[in-house]
N, C-alpha and C positions, 0 to 999 in steps of 0.2 A: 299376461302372456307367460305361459312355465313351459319353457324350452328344452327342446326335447333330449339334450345329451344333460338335461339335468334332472328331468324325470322319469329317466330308465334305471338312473341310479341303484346300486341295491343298498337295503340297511345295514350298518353299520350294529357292533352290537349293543344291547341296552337299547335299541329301537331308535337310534339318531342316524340319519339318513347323509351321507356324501353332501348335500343339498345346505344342510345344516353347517357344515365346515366350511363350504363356499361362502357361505353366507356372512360368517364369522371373516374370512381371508378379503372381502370386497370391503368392510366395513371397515377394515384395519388400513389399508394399507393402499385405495383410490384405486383398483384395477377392476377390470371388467372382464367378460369372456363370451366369446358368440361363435358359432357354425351355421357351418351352410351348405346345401348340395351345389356343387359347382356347377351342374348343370339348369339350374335355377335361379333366380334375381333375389328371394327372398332369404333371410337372415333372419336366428333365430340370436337374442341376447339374453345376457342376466343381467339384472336389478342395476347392479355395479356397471356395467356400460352403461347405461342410460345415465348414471350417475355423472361419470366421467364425460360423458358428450352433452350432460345438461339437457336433457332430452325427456319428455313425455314419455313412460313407459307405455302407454298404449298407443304410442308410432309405427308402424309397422317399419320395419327396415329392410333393406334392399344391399345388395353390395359395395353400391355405387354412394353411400352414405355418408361415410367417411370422405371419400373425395370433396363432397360437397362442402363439407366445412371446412377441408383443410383452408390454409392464411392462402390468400392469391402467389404471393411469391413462394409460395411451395408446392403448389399443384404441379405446377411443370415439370419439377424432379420428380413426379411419381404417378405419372398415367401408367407407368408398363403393368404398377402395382394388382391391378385383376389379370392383364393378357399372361402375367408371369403366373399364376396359382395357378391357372386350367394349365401348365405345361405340366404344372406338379412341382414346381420348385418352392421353398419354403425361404422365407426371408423376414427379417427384421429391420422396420424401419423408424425412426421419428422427425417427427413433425407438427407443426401447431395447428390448432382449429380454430374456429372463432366459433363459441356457441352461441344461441337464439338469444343470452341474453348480452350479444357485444364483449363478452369477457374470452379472453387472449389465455390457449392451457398450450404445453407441450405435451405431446403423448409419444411412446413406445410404443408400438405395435409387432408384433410378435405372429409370427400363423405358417400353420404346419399343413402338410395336405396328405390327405388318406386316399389309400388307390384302392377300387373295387375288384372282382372278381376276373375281372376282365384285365385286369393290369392299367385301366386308364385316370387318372384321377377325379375321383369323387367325391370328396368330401374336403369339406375348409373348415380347421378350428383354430380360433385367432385369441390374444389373449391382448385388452389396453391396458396401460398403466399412464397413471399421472405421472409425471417426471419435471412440471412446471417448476418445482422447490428447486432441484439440482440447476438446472438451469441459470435461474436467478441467482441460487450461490455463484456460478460462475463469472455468470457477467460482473456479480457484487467486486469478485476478486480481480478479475480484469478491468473495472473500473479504477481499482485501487493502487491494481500497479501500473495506469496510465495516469491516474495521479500523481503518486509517486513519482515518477519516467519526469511529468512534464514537474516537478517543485525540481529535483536535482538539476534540472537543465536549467530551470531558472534561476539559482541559487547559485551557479556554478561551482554546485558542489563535489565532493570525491568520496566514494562509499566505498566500505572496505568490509571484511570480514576476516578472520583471524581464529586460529583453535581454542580450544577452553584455557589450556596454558598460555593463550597470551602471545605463543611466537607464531610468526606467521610462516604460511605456508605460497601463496601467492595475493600480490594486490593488483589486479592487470590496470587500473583505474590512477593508482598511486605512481604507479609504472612509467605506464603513457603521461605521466604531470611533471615527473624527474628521471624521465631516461634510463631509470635505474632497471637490470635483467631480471628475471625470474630470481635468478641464482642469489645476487647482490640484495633482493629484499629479503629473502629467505628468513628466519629464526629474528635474533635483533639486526640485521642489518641495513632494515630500513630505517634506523636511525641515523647511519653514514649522510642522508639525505637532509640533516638536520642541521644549523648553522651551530657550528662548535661551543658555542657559548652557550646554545640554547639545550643542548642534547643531553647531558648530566642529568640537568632539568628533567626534563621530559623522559627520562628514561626512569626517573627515577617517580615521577607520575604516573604512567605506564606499571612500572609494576606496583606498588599500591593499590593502584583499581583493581590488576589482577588475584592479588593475594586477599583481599579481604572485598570482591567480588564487588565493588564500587561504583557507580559511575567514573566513566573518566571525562576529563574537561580540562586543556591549557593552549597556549597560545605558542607557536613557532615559528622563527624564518626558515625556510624550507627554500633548497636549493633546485629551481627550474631546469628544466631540460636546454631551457636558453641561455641557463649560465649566471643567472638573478636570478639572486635574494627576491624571497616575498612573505608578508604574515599570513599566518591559517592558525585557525584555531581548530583544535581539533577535539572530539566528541566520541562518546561511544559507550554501550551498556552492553551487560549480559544478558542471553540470552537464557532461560533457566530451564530443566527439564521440568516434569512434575515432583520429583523424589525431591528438585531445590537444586541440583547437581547443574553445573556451566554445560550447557550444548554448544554454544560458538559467541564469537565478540561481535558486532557489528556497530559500525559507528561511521563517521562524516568528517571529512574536511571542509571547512569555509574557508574563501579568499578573505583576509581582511585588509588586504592594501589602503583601502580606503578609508578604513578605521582607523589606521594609522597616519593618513596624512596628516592631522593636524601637527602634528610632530617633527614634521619636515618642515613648517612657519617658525621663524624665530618669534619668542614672544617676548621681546626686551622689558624690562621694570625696573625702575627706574628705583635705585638702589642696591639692585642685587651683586651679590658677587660675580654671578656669570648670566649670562640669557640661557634660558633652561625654558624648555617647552611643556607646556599643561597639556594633555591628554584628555581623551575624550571621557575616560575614565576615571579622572582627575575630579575633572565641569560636575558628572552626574556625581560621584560624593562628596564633592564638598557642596551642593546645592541641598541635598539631603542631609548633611549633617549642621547646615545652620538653618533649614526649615524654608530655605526662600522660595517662593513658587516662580515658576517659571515667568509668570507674568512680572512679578516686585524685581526679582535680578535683570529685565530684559530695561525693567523702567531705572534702574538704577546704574545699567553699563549705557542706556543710552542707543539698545538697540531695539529690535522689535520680539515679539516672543517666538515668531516663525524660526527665526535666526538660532533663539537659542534653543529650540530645539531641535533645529539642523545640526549646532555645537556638540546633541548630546546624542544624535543620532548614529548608531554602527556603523553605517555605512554610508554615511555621507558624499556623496560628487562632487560638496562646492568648498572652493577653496577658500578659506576662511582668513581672513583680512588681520595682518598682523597686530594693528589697534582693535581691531575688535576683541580680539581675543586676550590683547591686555588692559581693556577696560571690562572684561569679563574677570581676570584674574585681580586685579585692583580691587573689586565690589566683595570679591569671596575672602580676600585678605582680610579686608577691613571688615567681611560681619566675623572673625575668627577662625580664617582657615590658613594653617601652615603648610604648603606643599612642599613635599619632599624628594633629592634625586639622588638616591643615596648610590653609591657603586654595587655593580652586581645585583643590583634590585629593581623592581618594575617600581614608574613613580606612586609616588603613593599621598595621603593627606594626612595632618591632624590636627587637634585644635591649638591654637598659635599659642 
């Protein structure tokens, strides 16, 4: 079929024809092109519609063509699509087809109308384009920020972002967790939010990541909106242009209340100067620093290995039995592990 607003064409110079650039533009880029007399059923196309509608070029086509393949749940929004050309209006629409071979495209449709001598409209030239790609990128992205959406919620996490220099301008998220105003989080003031002991710290975290463009990573009691103390650890990296230059900070809060229970359990030992509680942080390095595997420590405190790896888990919910946990520190003593609760320091370990 050589359709006829393609072969009135005239040549181009050097003897290449209009025809020859269409052909070039269909080939590149999944679009098609067709007209039609409106006062007529049939449609003339190029190579490239057939392409794009997956279709036999020696089909003969009709107006009504398109319809047919549109996806069922989109027919409905677009019967007016022919009764509106014969008024003469021109419009842009997409929507998806289903070709002969079951495969799922979106298309753009595009078509203009030319009025005859008469003033009435005569002529329909339409232009498709594949637009399936776009599409799919978008769902890709809205896939990912309802992923996203639903880990923060489940994590009962706090997301922030923050300028390249590091002071903030608003946290609405950090806000609503500590009561704190717009005004009050402002530049460093969301540090006021921070348990006075822990803020030096962490301030002094904070700028390191920023100055030498770091990850950031520490743990703080943070003052609730209800008036309690809680731990969160908090997290965050830069964002980089392409030049390498800071665009913005983005980073997370975690609750870890639960990480810290075991610390609220006395874990009495029998010698010590004072009962001093082992950590959760405590369990996991000194198991790794005398090689015991989880199973040889569970068989040597006399518990089971579920247990202790509940002992060594972040976020544990179960409250952990005061002899458990000092026949867990007992075992790690004795293969040579010194724990330590030095003042103004997180506890720590090393070898006895």
């Amino acid at each position: 079929m050589r359709p006829s607003w393609a072969a009135t064409t005239d040549k181009a110079k050097g003897g290449f024809s209009s025809r020859h650039f269409l052909r070039l533009v269909e080939n590149s880029i999944d679009i098609g092109f067709w007209s039609g007399d409106l006062d007529g059923e049939v449609i003339e196309g190029s190579i490239g519609l057939y392409r794009v509608f997956g279709l036999d070029p020696s089909i003969a086509l009709t107006f009504g063509f398109a319809k047919e393949m549109m996806h069922p749940e989109d027919r409905a929004r677009h019967v007016d699509l022919l009764p509106l050309l014969r008024t003469g209006q021109p419009m842009q629409r997409e929507f998806r087809i289903i070709r002969p071979d079951q495969t799922q495209r979106w298309v753009s449709h595009r078509v203009e109308v030319l009025v005859g001598p008469d003033g009435r409209p005569k002529l329909a030239i339409g232009m498709v384009k594949d637009v399936t790609h776009r599409y799919e990128v978008e769902m890709s992205v809205e896939q990912g920020h309802d992923r996203f959406k639903a880990l923060i919620e489940a994590t009962a996490a706090v997301v922030w972002t923050v300028s390249p220099d590091g002071r903030v301008q608003d946290m609405p998220q950090w806000r609503m967790l500590t009561g704190q105003s717009q005004a009050e989080v402002q530049g460093d003031g969301w540090l006021q939010a921070i348990h006075p002991d822990d803020r030096e710290r962490t301030a002094s975290a904070w700028q390191f990541a920023v100055s030498h463009r770091e990850p950031y990573n520490t743990d703080y009691r943070l003052l609730l909106s209800d008036g309690a103390y809680r731990w969160y650890n908090a997290r965050g990296i830069p964002i980089l242009n392409r030049d390498g230059s800071v665009r913005e900070w983005i980073g997370i809060c975690l609750d870890l209340s639960d990480r810290h229970r075991l610390s609220s359990t006395p874990a009495k030992v029998a010698g010590a100067a004072a009962a001093q509680d082992i950590t959760v942080e405590q369990i996991r390095g000194a198991r790794g620093m005398t090689g015991l595997s989880a199973e040889e420590l569970g068989r040597r405190a006399g518990i089971s290995v579920s247990t202790v790896r509940r002992l060594e888990a972040e976020a544990t919910t179960t409250q952990a039995r005061p002899d458990t946990i000092l026949a867990v520190r007992q075992v790690l003593e004795a293969a040579g592990i010194k724990f330590t609760f030095e003042a103004n320091a997180k506890p720590g370990i090393r070898p006895a």
